[in-house]
Every structure is written in C-alpha cells, then in structure tokens.
C-alpha positions as CSV (number, residue, x, y, z in Angstrom):
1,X,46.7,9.5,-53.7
2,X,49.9,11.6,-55.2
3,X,49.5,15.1,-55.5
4,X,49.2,17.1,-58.7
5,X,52.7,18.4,-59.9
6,X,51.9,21.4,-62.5
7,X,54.6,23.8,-64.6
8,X,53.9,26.9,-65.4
9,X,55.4,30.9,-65.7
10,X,55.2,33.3,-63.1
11,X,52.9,36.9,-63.7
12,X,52.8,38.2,-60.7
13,X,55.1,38.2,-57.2
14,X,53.6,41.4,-55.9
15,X,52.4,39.7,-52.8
16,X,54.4,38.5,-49.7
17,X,55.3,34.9,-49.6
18,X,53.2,34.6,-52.9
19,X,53.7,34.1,-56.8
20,X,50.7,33.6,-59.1
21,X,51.6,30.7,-61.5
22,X,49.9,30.9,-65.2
23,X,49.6,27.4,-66.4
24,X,48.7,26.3,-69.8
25,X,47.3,23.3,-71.4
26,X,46.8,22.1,-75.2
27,X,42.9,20.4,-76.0
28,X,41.1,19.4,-79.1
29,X,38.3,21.6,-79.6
30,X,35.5,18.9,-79.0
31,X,33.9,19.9,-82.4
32,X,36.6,21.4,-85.2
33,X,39.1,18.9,-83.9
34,X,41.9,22.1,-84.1
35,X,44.1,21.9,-80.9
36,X,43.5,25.6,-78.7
37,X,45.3,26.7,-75.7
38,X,43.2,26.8,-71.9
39,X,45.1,28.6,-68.9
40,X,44.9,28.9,-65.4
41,X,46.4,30.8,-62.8
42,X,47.2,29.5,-59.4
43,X,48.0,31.4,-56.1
44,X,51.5,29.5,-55.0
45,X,53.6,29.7,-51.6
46,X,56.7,30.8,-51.9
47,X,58.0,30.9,-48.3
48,X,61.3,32.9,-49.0
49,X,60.1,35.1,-51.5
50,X,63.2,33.8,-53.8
51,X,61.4,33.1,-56.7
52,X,60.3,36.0,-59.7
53,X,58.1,37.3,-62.8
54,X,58.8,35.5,-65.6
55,X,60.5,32.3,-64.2
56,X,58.9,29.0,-65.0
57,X,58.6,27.1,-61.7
58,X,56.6,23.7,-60.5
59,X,54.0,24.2,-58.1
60,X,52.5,21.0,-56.0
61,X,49.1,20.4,-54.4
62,X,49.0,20.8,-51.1
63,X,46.8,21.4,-47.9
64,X,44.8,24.9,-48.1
65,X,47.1,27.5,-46.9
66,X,44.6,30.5,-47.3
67,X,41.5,31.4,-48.9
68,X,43.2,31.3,-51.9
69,X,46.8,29.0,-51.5
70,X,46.3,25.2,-52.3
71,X,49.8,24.7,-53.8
72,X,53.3,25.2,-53.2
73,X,56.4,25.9,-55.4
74,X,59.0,23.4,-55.3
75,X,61.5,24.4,-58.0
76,X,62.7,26.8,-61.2
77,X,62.6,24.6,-64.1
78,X,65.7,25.5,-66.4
79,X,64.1,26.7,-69.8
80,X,67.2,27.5,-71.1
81,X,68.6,23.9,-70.7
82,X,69.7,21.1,-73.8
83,X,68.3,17.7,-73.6
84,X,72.1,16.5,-72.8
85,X,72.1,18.9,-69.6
86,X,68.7,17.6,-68.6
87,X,69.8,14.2,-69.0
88,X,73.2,14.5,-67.4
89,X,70.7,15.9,-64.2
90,X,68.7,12.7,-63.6
C-alpha cells in the first residue's frame, strides 16, 4: 500500500526536530452543495530542524515516531514558482 503524501503550511516549529503542518482541504457541504474549507494539523519530523513557519512543505506517512509523529517532511514546495519552472523541474 503507498503512503499518503499531503501539502500543507507550517504554524508552528517551536519544538525540536518538529514542525506542525496545517493542511487544508475543499468539500461540498453534503446539504447546500457550497464548497467550505476543513483543516488539519499534523505533528511532522523534521530531523535537521531546517525547515520554518510559514513554508509550505510535503509531509509522508510513516511508522509512529512518538505519541504524536506519524509523518515525516520530505520537501519545501516552491510557492513562488511559474508553471514553466515547475515544468522545466520534472
């Protein structure tokens, strides 16, 4: 089974060799049909502490780490970028 790959923004890197990652999603309301916004937040590991408030990052699924830590950052996503730079990166 592959494991969940999720993007979201950084609030908080207070803790050591951990970023909480707010992720949203876009549903239909199941009743008025108007689309509404659900978030989450997720305890990530960040084993160098490199990564900041603010950034958007992927996090993947992994093995519990702590009480808390079922995922894992893998990389920055570059908000800033134009669909030729994304392009030219694949």
């Amino acid at each position: 089974m592959p494991k969940r790959v999720l993007t979201g923004m950084i609030v908080s890197d207070k803790t050591d060799k951990t970023v909480v990652v707010n992720v949203e999603r876009k549903v239909k309301h199941p009743l008025y049909g108007k689309i509404i916004r659900r978030s989450k937040k997720y305890h990530a590991h960040d084993e160098g502490n490199e990564y900041r408030e603010g950034e958007t990052v992927r996090i993947e699924e992994t093995a519990p780490i702590s009480k808390l830590k079922t995922w894992k950052v893998i990389a920055r996503v570059n908000t800033h970028a134009t669909p030729e730079e994304v392009a030219a990166e694949a």
